[in-house]
N, C-alpha and C positions, 0 to 999 in steps of 0.2 A: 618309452611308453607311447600308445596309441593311440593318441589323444581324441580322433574322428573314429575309433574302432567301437567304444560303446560294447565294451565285451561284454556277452552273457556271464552269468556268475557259474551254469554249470552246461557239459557238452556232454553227448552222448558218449560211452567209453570205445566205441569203433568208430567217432567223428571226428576229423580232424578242423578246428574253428577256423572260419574266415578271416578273423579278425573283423568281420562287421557283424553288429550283433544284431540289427534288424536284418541280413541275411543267414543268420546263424538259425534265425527264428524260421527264417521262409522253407530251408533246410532240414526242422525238427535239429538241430545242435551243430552241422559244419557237414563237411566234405565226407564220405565214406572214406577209411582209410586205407592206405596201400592199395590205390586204386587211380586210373587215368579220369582225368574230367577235360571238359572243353569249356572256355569261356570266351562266348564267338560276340562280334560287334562292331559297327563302325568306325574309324580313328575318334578321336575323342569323348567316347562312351564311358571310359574309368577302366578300362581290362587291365591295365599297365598299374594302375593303382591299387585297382583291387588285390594284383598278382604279388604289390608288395606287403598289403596288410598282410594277405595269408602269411608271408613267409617270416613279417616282423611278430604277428600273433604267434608263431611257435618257435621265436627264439626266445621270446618270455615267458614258453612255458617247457624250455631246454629241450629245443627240438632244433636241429641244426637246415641250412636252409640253401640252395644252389640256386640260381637263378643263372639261366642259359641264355644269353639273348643273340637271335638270329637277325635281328630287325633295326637295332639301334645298338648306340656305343655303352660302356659303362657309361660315359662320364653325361650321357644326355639321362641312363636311369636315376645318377647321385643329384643329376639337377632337380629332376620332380622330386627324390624325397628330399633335399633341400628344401621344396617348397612347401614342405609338410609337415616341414620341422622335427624329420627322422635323419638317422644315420643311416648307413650299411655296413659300418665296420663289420660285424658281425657276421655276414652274411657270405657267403664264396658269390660272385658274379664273373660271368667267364662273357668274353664276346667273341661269339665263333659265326660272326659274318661271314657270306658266301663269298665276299673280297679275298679275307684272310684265310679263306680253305682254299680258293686260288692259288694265290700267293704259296703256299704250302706246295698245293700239288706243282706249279711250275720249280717250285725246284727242288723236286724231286724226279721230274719227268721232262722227255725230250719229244713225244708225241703228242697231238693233239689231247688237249681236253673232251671230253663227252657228261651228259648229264650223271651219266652210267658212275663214271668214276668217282665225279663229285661229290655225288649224293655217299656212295660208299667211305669216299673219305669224311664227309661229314657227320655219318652215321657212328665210323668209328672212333671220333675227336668226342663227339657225344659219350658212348661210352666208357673213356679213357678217365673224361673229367668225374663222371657219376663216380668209377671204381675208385679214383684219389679224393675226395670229397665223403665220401658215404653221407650223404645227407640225408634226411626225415621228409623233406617238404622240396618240392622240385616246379621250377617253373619253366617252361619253353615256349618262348617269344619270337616270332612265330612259329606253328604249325604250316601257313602257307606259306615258308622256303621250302620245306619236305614236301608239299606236294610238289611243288613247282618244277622242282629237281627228279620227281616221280615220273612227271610227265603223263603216266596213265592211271588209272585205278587200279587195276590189277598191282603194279607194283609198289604205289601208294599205301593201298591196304597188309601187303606183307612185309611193307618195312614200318609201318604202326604197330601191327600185330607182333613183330619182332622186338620193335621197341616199348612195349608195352611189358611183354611177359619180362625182359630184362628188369624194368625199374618196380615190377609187382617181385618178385624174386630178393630184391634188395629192399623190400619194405618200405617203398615212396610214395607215399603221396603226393601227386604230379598234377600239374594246372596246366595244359598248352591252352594260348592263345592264340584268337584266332581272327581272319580281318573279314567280316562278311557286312555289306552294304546294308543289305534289308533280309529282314523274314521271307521278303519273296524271291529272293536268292537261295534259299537254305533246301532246294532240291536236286543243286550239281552233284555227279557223283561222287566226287571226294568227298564237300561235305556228307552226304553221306553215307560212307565209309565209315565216318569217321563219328559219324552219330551213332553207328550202331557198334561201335566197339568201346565208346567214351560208357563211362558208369553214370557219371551227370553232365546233361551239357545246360549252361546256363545262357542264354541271350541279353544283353545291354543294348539298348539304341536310344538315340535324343531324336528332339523336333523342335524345331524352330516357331513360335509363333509369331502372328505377326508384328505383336507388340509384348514386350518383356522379354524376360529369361528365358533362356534354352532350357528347356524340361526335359529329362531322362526318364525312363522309366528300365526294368527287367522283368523278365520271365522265365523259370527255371523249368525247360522242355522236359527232361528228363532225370529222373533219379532211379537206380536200381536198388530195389528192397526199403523206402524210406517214402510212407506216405507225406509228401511235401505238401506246402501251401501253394496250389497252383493262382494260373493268373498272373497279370500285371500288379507290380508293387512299384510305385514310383521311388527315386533316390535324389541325392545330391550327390555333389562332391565338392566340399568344402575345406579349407586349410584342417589338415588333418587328418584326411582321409572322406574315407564313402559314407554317407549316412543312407540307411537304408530305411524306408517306412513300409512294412507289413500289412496289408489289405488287414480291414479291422476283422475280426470274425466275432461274434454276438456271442454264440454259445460257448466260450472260455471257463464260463463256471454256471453255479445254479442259478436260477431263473428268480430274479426277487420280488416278494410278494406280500410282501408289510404292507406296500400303499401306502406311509405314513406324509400327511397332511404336511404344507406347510402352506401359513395363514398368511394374506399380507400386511394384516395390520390395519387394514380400512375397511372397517367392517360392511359397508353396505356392498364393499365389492367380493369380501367373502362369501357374505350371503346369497350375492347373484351367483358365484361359480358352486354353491351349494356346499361350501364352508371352507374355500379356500383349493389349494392344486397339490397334489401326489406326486413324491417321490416314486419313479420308473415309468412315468408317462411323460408324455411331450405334449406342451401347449404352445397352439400357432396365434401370433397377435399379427391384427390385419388389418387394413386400414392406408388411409390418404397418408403425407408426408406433413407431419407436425398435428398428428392427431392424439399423439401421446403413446406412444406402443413402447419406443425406449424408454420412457418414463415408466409406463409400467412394470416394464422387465428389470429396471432401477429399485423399483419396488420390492417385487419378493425376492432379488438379489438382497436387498439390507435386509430383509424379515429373514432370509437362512442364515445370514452371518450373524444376527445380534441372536438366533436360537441356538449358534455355537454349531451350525455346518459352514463348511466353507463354499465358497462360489467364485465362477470362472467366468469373464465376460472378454468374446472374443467380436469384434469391430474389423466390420470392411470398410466400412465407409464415414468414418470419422474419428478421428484424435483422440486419445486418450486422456489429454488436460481439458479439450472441448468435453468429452463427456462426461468429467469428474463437477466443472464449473458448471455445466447445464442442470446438469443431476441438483450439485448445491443449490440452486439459482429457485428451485422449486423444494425444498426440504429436505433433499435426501442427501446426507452430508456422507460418501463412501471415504473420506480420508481417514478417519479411525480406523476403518476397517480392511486398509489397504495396509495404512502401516504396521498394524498387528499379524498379517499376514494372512488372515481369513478370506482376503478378497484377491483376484488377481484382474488386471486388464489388460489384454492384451491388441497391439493393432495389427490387422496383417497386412504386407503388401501385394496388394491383390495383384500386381505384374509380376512377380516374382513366384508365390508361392503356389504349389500344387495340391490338388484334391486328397493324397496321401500325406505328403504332409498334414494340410489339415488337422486330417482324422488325426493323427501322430500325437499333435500340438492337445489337440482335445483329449485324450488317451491318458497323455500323461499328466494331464491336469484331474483327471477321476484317478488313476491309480497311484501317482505321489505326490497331489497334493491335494487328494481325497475330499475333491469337491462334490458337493450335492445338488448342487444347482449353478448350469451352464446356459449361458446366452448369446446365442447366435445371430449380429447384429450387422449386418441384415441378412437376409436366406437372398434375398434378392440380387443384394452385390455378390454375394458367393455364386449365385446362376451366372450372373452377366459377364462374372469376370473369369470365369475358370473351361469354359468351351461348352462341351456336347452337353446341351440341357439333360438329355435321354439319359444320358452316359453317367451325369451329377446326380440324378434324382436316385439312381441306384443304389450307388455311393453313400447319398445321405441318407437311405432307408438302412443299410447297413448298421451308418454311425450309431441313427437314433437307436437298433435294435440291441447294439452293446449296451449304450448308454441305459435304456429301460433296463435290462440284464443286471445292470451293477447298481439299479436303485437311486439315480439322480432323475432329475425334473429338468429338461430341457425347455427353455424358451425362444422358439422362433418367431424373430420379429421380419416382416413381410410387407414391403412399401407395395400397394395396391395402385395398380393401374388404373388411371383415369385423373382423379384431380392435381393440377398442376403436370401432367403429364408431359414432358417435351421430347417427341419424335415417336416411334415405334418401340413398345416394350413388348419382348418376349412373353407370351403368354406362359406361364407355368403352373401346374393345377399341383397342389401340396399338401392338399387337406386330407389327402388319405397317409399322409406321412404322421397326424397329428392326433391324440388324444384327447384334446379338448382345443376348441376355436373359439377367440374372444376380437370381436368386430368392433373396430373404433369408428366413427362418423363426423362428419363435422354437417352444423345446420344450423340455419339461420330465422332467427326468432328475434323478435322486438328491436331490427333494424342493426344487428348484431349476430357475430359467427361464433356459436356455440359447439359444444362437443356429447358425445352419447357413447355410449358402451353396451355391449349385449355380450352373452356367452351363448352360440351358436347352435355348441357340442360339446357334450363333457360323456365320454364312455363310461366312468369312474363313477358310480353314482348320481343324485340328478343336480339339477341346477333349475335357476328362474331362467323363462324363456320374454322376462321384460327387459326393456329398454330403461336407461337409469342415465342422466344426465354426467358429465364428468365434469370438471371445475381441477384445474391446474395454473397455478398460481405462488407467488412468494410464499405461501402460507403451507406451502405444502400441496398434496392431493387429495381431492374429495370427491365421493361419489354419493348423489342425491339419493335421498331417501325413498321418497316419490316415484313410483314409475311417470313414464312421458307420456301421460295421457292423452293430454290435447293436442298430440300429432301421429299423422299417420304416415308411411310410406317412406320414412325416415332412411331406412337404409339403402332403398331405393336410390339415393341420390335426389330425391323430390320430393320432400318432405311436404304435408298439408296440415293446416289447421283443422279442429273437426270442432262441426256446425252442431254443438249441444242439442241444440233447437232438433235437430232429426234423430237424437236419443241413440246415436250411435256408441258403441261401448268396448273400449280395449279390454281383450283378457289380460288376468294376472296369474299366478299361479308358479309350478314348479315343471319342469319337462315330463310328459305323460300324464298330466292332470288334465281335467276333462277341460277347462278352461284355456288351461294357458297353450294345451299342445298347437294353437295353430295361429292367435292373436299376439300382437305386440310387435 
């Protein structure tokens, strides 16, 4: 069994499966069959791994399996699926090193060797084993000894071409491997050649950052006749094989449009977002550090699970037992609700994991374990720690757009630059990512550091455009009844008393009311 394979449950009836089922997806169901592919990439990319899932994926679904290796010994392949906690019994692996085609032709011959002959006799060892084997699924490790041995294009291309039509002939589906540095290697003539006669070629390559895990990512260059998922999808490879995470795509199903409401529980903060937040919209919480924004997102996380949805809280920047004790510490007790299974929290390691992942990890928390309210804690560690702002902001426009699609309420919470701030933070502008923006403040009143809350923006309907004091404490959360009258300029960062005495007057009101649209 394939333990890292994550098989799809069904494949196209002309595909033959990867054995990894986030590339089974990127593929529309597996490999075209009876057909040559290339899976080109740098040494430690996964090609050698991948090359055995395919071939352990259709021994378990009685499809027989040759594996040719030109490149390394059996006994170095038996060591990596040792490390995978696979067999090969099963499987025919020949090793027809250009040592051992040596070795052959000297004795058989008393003339010089030439590349001429080699290749010939290598050509035809290849063939010998296919015709005694008859296998279903064919791998050759590497493709660059057949060039090497080709020496030119011209003759490179007609011993592919030759060797091509033989194993289409015999019904294989065939994987050569192949060793290319970078993408921007990928215009010598062999390669190619050899792109234009493969049916799919797929690319793996990693990168080293400066701090954490080696990241991989793939991109499938080519398919013939099979609209694929183009673009970069990032991977692992983990005991057990490849995990593959598929770029999210939003439009998967119909567009959801219930809107339906979920309340927090505090009413004066319902009333300010104009009765609470929607299902398929994203709200951004924004705010200094300790101004209450995880706490709020603590919030209508416990109001979807005690209404009997479930919710997903996903942490870059702080513990899981610190968040459950800080949550308790102010009334919001998530342990019933973790152990019942309605809640889940997860931490990620922001050195380790990538933006595919991610998305992956979030995915499968909406579709199996059909959460309706996910909180992304913080947007900010997730910028700082994962690379190209540009490159993330796209990414998470993405996410949120599946996410709205499938009818959950997304919570980004958003440490704001400036208070407590220590060194240079990344600017990043997000508020177009967000359906409704809810601003936390901190300000000082009667020789004392208080708190304030406003809802900015809510697309969904309207909302109060006042100012309403926040109070978090043992006792729970509360939010004033009162608007903040007797100050102005509050979200400014400079907050002022206002002088009665000059009859000056905050609007109150609802967004687009003639009062409230530009006071408070």
């Amino acid at each position: 069994m394939i333990a890292g394979g994550d098989r799809t449950a069904s494949l196209g009836a002309g595909q033959a499966g990867s054995g990894v089922a986030g590339l089974d997806k990127i593929l529309r169901g597996g490999f075209p069959r009876e057909q040559m592919h290339l899976v080109q990439g740098a040494s430690g990319t996964g090609k050698t791994t991948l090359a055995l899932q395919f071939l352990l994926s259709g021994i378990e679904a009685g499809e027989s399996g040759l594996y040719i290796t030109l490149a390394q010994t059996k006994k170095g392949l038996e060591a990596i699926a040792r490390s995978h906690g696979w067999s090969l019994e099963a499987v025919n692996v020949h090793d027809l090193s250009p040592d051992d085609v040596a070795e052959h032709l000297a004795a058989d011959q008393t003339v010089l060797r030439t590349a001429d002959v080699e290749l010939g006799e290598l050509t035809r060892q290849l063939r010998q084993v296919v015709e005694q084997t008859q296998p279903s699924r064919v791998v050759f490790d590497s493709i660059g000894v057949i060039g090497l041995l080709a020496g030119s294009p011209p003759r490179y291309h007609r011993e592919i071409v030759v060797l091509r039509q033989f194993l289409v002939q015999r019904g294989c589906t065939t994987l050569f491997l192949g060793e290319w540095p970078s993408e921007t290697e990928l215009e010598g003539p062999l390669n190619t050649e050899f792109h234009s006669l493969a049916s799919c070629v797929l690319h793996m390559e990693h990168t080293a950052p400066d701090y954490g895990e080696v990241r991989r990512r793939l991109r499938v260059i080519k398919v013939r006749g099979i609209a694929f998922r183009s673009g970069y999808h990032d991977f692992r490879i983990r005991t057990g094989g490849l995990e593959v995470y598929p770029r999210v795509e939003a439009r998967q199903s119909g567009e959801y449009t219930e809107f339906r409401r979920i309340q927090s529980g505090v009413e004066p903060l319902d009333q300010l977002l104009g009765g609470g937040l929607e299902l398929g919209t994203a709200c951004l919480l924004i705010g200094p550090s300790g101004a209450g924004k995880s706490t709020l997102a603590a919030v209508f996380a416990r109001a979807a699970v005690q209404g009997g949805d479930a919710a997903a809280i996903f942490l870059f920047e702080e513990r899981p037992e610190l968040f459950k004790v800080r949550s308790s510490s102010v009334g919001i007790d998530l342990q019933p609700h973790l152990d019942r299974g309605r809640l889940t929290i997860e931490q990620l390691d922001t050195a380790d994991i990538t933006p595919g992942e991610f998305a992956h990890r979030v995915r499968t928390a909406v579709e199996d374990g059909k959460a309706r309210v996910v909180v992304i804690d913080s947007l900010t560690g997730y910028f700082n720690t994962m690379g190209d702002v540009s490159m993330l902001s796209v990414q998470m426009h993405e996410l949120l757009n599946f996410l709205s699609s499938r009818g959950v309420l997304t919570l980004l919470v958003v440490t704001q630059e400036g208070f407590m701030s220590v060194g240079p933070v990344p600017t990043v502008d997000v508020s177009y990512l967000s359906d409704t923006i809810i601003v936390l403040r901190f300000f000082e009143a009667d020789g004392g550091l208080r708190r304030c809350v406003a809802a900015v923006k809510k697309r969904k309907g309207e909302h109060e455009t006042t100012l309403r004091e926040l109070f978090i404490s043992t006792e729970g959360v509360r939010v004033g009844e009162a608007q903040l009258r007797q100050f102005h300029s509050i979200l400014s960062g400079v907050p002022e008393a206002i002088d009665r005495g000059q009859g000056w007057r905050s609007g109150v009101g609802t967004a687009g009311s003639e009062e409230g649209g530009s006071r408070g």
